[in-house]
C-alpha positions in Angstrom: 90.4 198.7 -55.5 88.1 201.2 -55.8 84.8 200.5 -57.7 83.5 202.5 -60.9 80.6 205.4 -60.2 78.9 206.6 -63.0 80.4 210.2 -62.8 84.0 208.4 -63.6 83.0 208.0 -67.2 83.5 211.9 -67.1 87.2 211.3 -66.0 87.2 208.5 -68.5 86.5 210.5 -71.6 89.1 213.0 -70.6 91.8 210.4 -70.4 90.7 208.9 -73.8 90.4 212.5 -75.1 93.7 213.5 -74.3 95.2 210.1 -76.3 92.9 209.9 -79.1 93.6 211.2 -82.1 90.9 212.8 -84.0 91.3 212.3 -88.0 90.6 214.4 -90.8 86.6 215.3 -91.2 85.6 214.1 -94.7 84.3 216.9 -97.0 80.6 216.6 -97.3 78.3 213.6 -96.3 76.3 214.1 -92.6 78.4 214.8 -89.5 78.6 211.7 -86.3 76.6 212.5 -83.8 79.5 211.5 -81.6 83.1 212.4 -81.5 85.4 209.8 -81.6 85.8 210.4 -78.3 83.0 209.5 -77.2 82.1 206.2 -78.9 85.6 205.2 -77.3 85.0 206.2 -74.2 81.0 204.5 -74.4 83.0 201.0 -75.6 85.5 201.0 -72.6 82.9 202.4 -70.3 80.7 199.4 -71.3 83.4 196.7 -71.5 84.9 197.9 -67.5 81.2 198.6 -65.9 78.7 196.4 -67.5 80.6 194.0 -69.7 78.1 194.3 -72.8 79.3 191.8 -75.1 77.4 193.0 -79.1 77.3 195.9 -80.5 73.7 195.8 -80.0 74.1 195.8 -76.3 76.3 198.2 -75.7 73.5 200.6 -78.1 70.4 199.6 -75.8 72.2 200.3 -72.7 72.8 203.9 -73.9 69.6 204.4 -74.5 68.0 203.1 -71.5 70.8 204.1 -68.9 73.1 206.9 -70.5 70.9 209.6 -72.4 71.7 212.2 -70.3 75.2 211.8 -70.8 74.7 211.5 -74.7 71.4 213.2 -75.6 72.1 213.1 -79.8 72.9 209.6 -79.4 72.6 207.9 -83.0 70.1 204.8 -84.1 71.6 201.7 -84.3 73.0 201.8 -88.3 74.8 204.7 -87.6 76.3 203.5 -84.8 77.3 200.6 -85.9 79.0 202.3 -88.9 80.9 204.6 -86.5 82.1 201.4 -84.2 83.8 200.4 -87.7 85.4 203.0 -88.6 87.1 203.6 -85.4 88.4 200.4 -84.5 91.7 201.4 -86.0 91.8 204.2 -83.7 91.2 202.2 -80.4 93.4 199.7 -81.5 96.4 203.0 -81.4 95.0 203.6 -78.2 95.4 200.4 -76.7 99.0 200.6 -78.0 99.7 203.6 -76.5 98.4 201.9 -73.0 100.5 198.5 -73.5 103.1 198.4 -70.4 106.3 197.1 -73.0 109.4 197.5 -70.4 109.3 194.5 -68.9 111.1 191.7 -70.5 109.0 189.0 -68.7 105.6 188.6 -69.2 103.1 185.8 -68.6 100.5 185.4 -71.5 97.5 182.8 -72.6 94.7 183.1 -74.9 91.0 182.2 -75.6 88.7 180.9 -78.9 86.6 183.2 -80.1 84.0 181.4 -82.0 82.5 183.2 -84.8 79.7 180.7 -85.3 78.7 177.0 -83.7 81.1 174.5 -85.0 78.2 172.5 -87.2 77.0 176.0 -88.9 81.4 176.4 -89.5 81.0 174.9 -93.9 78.4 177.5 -94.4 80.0 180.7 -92.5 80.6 183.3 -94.7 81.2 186.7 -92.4 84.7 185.9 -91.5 85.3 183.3 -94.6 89.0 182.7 -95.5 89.5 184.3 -91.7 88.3 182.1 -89.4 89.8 178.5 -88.7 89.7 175.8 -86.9 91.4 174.9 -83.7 90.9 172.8 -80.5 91.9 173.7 -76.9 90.6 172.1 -73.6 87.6 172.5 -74.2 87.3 170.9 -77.7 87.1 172.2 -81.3 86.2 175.5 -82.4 86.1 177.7 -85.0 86.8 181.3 -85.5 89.9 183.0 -84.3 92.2 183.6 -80.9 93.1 186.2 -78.6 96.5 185.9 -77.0 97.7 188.6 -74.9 100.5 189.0 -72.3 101.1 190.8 -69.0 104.1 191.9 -67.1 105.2 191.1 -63.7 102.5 193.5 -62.6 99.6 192.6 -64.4 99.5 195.7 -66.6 98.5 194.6 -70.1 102.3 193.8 -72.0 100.6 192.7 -75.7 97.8 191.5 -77.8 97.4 189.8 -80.8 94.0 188.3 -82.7 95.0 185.7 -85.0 93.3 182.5 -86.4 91.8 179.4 -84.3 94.2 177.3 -86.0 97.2 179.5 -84.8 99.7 178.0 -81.5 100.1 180.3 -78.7 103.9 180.1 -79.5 103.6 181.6 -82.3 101.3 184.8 -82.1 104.6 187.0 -81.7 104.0 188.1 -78.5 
């Protein structure tokens, strides 16, 4: 396998480019800085090269390591309200890259705590969201990933549901 050189994210915002589909501009209000394209292609980038795991991260690594590639790069409220408002979109993308042929296909999932499990009575981000559940390691709360391969190991599914929820039943 090869490894990732920073001229691929070139190649990589062409790919996304070409899949993405750009929505209606609103009338009015101040334009993004970046395209759609771009903030997906900075959140894939950042997820394959560097693994950057807050929003917060992935903004101070492209501002310390990517200018050049995104010289209007916005400040940090901006682009946090831009990562919202195209989740829906990457989520289509993902879809479009699911491998769904194969009828056999191997999956597991893992907690992803929203807060530490003392702090869990006084949450109120993910309130009437979040659950609890236990796996080997112990008790959690917050929600689950599942997701599936094929015989290949190409992604097959995903699904985000509930801590409380049994990998049986996450419909994938």
């Amino acid at each position: 396998m090869q490894s990732l050189q920073k001229d691929h994210i070139t190649d990589l915002y062409v790919m996304v480019d070409d899949r993405l589909i750009e929505k209606e501009k609103p009338l009015g209000g101040r334009p993004n800085l970046l395209s759609d394209s771009e903030l997906a292609t900075i959140f894939i980038w950042s997820s394959l090269a560097t693994k950057q795991k807050t929003l917060k991260e992935i903004h101070k690594w492209i501002n310390m390591y990517h200018k050049k590639e995104f010289p209007q790069f916005p400040n940090y409220s901006a682009f946090v309200d831009h990562s919202h408002r195209i989740m829906p979109q990457l989520l289509l993308l993902l879809k479009t890259l699911l491998s769904t042929n194969d009828p056999i296909r191997f999956m597991d999932s893992t907690m992803l705590p929203v807060c530490k499990l003392i702090r869990s009575d006084r949450h109120k981000v993910a309130k009437g969201f979040a659950d609890y559940g236990k796996n080997h390691q112990g008790w959690h709360f917050g929600f689950k990933l599942h997701a599936s391969i094929d015989r290949k190991g190409k992604f097959a599914g995903l699904s985000f549901t509930s801590a409380s929820c049994h990998d049986a039943q996450s419909g994938l």
